[in-house]
C-alpha positions in Angstrom: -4.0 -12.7 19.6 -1.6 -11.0 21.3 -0.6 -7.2 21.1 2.8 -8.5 20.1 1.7 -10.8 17.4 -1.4 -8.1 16.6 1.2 -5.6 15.5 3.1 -8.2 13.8 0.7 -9.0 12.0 -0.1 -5.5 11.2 3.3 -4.8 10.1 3.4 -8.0 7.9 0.7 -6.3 5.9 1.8 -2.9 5.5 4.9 -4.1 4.0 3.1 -6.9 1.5 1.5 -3.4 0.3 4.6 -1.8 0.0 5.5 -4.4 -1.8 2.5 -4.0 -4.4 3.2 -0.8 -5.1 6.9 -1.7 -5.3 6.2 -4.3 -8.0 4.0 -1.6 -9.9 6.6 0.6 -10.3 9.3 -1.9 -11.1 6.9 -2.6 -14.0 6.8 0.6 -15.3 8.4 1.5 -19.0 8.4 4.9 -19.2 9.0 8.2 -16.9 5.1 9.0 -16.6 4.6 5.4 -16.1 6.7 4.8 -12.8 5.5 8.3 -11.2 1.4 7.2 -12.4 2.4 3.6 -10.7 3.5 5.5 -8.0 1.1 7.9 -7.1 -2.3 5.8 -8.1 -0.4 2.8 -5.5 0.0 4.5 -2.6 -3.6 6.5 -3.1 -5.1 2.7 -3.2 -2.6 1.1 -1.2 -2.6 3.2 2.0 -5.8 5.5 1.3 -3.5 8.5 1.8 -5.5 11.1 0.3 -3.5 13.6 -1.0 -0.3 12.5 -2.9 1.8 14.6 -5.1 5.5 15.1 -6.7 7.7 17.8 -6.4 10.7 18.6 -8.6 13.7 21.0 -8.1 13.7 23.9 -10.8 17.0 22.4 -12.0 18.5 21.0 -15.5 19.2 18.0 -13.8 15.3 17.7 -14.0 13.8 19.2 -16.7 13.7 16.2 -18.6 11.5 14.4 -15.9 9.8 17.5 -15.3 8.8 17.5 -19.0 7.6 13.8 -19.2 5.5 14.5 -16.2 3.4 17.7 -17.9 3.2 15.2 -20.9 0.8 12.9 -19.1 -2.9 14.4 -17.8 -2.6 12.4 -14.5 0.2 13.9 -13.5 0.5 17.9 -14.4 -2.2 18.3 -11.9 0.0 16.8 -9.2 2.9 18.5 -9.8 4.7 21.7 -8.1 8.3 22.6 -9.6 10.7 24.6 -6.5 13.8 25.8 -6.1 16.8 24.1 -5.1 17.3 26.4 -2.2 13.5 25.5 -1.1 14.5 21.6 -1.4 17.7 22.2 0.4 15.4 24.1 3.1 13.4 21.5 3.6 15.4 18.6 3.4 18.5 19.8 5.1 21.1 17.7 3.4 19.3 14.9 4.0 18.5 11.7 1.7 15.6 10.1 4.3 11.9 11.3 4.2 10.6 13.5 6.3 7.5 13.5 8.3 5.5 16.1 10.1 2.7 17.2 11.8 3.4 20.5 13.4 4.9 23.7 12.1 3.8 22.5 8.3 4.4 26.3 6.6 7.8 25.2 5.1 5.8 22.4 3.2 2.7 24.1 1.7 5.2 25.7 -0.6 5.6 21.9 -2.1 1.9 21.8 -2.9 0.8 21.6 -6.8 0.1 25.1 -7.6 -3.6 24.3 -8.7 -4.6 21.8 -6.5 -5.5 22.8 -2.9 -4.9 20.1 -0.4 -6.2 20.6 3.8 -2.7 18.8 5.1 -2.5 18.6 8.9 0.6 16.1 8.6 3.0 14.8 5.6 5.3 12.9 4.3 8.2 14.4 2.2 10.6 11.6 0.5 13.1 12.4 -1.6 13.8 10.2 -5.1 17.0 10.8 -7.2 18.4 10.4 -10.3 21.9 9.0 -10.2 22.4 10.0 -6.1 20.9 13.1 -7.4 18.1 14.7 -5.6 15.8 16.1 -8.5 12.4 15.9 -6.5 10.1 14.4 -3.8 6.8 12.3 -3.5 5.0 13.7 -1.0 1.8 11.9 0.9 -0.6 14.5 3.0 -3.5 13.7 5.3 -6.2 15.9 7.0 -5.1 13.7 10.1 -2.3 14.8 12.0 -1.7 11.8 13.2 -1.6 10.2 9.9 2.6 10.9 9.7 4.5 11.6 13.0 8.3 12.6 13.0 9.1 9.8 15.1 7.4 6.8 13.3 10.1 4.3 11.2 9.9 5.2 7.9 11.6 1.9 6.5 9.7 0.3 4.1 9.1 3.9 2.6 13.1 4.6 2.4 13.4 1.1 0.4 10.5 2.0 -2.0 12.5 5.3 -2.4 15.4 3.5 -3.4 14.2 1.3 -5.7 12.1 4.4 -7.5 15.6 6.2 -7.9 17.0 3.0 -9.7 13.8 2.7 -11.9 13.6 6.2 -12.7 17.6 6.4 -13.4 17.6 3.2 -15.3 13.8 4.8 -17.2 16.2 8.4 -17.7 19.7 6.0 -19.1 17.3 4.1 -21.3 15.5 7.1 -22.8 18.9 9.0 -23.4 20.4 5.5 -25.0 23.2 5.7 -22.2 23.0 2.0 -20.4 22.8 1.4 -16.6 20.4 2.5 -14.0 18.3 1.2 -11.4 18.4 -3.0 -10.5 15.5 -4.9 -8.6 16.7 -5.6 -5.6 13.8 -6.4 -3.1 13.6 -3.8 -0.5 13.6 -5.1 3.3 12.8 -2.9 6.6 10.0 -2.0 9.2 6.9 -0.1 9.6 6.3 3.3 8.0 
């Protein structure tokens, strides 16, 4: 096998887990439910081994914010910031972000009672509506594990279709129809 084909081949089964973990939370029926699928998929997925979400302190998310302390999974995992720490961070931007130097900035996303040893991460931010109310993040004692050049995709499409989900889960729970569709993501390596 060639390198060529090698990291074709490679690539072909990154995304078939991308699209695992894309399935689970497109099966998901409630808030908790998406962000469990979520979190529990990429920890067995990709072996990353610190995963967590993050939520801006901001109406706009309270509600999912709520849901999330409801479920015993989930509190643990979770660190609520301010908007001007998110804006910070993600600079007007919609696309994740990945590091592996100067990671200061980011240990303010950690859960407050979890302590994680992150040498690079990945910060991707999921909306409600177009609305940035939060990001998944994925750390790794590697700091190789998530370098700011490598294509990040397959985890922008997963992104995507967790917005949809989780507005569609958010419409649904407040009786207001619309929300998220399933379209199948398409795109390169991570």
């Amino acid at each position: 096998m060639s390198n060529e084909e090698g990291q074709k081949h490679i690539n072909e089964i990154i995304a078939e887990r991308f699209k695992r973990v894309e399935e689970e939370i497109l099966s998901a029926e409630t808030v908790n439910g998406l962000f469990e699928n979520l979190l529990d998929g990429i920890e067995k997925e990709f072996a990353v081994p610190f995963v967590w979400l993050t939520l801006m302190d901001h109406e706009d998310a309270m509600p999912v914010i709520q849901e999330i302390k409801s479920s015993g999974f989930l509190k643990s995992r979770l660190s609520v910031v301010s908007r001007e720490l998110f804006e910070n961070i993600l600079s007007g931007s919609t696309r994740p972000i990945l590091a592996n130097q100067d990671l200061k900035i980011f240990y303010r996303l950690l859960p407050p009672h979890r302590k994680y040893f992150v040498r690079s991460i990945a910060v991707v931010p999921f909306a409600i509506d177009g609305q940035i109310i939060g990001t998944w993040n994925n750390g790794d004692a590697d700091a190789n594990r998530y370098e700011p050049d490598m294509k990040t995709d397959l985890i922008e499409a997963l992104a995507a279709q967790l917005s949809r989900k989780l507005s569609q889960l958010v419409a649904d729970k407040n009786g207001v129809s619309g929300g998220g569709g399933n379209n199948n993501p398409s795109g390169g390596f991570l």
